[in-house]
MARFIKOL-242452 format. One record per residue (C-alpha): chain; y, x, z. Coordinates in steps of 0.02 Angstrom, whole numbers. Last residue first. Example, Ala and Ser with C-alpha at 12.3 -4.5 7.8 and 13.67 -1.06 7.14 Angstrom:
# residues 2
@mol A, Y -53, X 684, Z 357;
@mol A, Y -225, X 615, Z 390;
END
This chain:
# residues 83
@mol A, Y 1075, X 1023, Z -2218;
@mol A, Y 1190, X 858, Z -2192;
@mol A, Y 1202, X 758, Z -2360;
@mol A, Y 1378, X 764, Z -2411;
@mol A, Y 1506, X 625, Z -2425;
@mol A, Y 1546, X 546, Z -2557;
@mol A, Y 1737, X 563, Z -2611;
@mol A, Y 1829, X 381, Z -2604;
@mol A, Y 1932, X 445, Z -2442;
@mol A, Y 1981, X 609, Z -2524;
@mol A, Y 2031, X 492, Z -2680;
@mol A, Y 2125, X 360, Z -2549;
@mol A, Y 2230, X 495, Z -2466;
@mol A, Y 2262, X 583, Z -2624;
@mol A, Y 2354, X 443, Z -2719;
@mol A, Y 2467, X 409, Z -2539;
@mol A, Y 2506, X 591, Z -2587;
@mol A, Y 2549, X 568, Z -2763;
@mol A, Y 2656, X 419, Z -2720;
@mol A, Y 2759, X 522, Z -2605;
@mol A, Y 2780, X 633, Z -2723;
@mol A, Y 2820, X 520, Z -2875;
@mol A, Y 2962, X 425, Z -2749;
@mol A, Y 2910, X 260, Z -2702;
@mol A, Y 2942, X 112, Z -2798;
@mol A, Y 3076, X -17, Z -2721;
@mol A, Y 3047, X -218, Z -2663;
@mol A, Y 2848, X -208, Z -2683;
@mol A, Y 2800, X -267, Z -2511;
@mol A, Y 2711, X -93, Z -2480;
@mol A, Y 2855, X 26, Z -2545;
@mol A, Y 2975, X -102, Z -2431;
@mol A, Y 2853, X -85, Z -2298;
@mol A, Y 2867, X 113, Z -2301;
@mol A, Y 3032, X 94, Z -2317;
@mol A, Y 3036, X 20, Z -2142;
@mol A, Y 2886, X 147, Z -2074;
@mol A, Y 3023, X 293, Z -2123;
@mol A, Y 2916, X 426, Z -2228;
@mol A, Y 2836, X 574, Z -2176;
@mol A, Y 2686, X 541, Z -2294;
@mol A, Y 2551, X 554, Z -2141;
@mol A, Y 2681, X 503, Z -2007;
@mol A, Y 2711, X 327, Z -2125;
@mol A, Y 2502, X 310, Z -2138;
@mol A, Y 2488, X 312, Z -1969;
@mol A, Y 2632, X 187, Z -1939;
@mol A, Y 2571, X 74, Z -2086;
@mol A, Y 2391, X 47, Z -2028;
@mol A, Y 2219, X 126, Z -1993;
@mol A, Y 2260, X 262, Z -2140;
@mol A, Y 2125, X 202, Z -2244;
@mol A, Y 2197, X 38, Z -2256;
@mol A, Y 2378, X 124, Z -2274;
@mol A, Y 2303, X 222, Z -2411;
@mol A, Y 2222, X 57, Z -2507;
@mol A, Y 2411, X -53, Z -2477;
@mol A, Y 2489, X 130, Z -2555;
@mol A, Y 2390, X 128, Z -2697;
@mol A, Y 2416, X -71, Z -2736;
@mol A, Y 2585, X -52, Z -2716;
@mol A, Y 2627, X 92, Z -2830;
@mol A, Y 2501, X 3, Z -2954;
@mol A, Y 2619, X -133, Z -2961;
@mol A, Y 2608, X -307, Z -2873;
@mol A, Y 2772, X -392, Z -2848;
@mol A, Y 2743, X -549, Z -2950;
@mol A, Y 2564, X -557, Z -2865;
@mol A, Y 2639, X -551, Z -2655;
@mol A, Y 2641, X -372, Z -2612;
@mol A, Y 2537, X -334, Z -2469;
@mol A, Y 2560, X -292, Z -2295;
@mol A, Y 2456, X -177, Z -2222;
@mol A, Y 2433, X -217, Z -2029;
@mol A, Y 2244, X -156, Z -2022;
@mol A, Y 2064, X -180, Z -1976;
@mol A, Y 1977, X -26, Z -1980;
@mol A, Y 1925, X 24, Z -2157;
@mol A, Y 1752, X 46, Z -2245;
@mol A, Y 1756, X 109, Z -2433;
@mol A, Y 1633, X 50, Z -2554;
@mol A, Y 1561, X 175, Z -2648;
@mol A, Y 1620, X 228, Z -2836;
END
């Protein structure tokens, strides 16, 4: 899998006893995103539960998860030759 440039962000991450894959995905997605506002409009989400999904206090729901999962797989796709 490539390498993945991102913008400098303000994606908090979960200190290591509150590390989950939840929090992991969603850290990558907000990277992608350009930060946690952006990336709180894309899932439709309040930005201060956002952080709390980031900082690893609560899981997010499986749907919002899924779609945080989908932002970094569309990111991680190669990108086509032009023709």
């Amino acid at each position: 899998m490539e390498n993945i440039e991102v913008r400098a962000d303000n994606c908090p991450a979960a200190v290591p006893p509150q590390v989950t894959v939840y929090t992991r995905v969603l850290h990558r997605a907000c990277q992608i995103a350009g930060g946690v506002e952006p990336l709180a409009a894309r899932l439709r989400v309040p930005i201060a539960t956002l952080y709390r999904w980031l900082e690893g206090e609560n899981d997010p729901p499986v749907s919002v998860f899924l779609k945080a999962v989908d932002i970094v797989l569309i990111a991680a796709r190669p990108k086509k030759a032009p023709d």
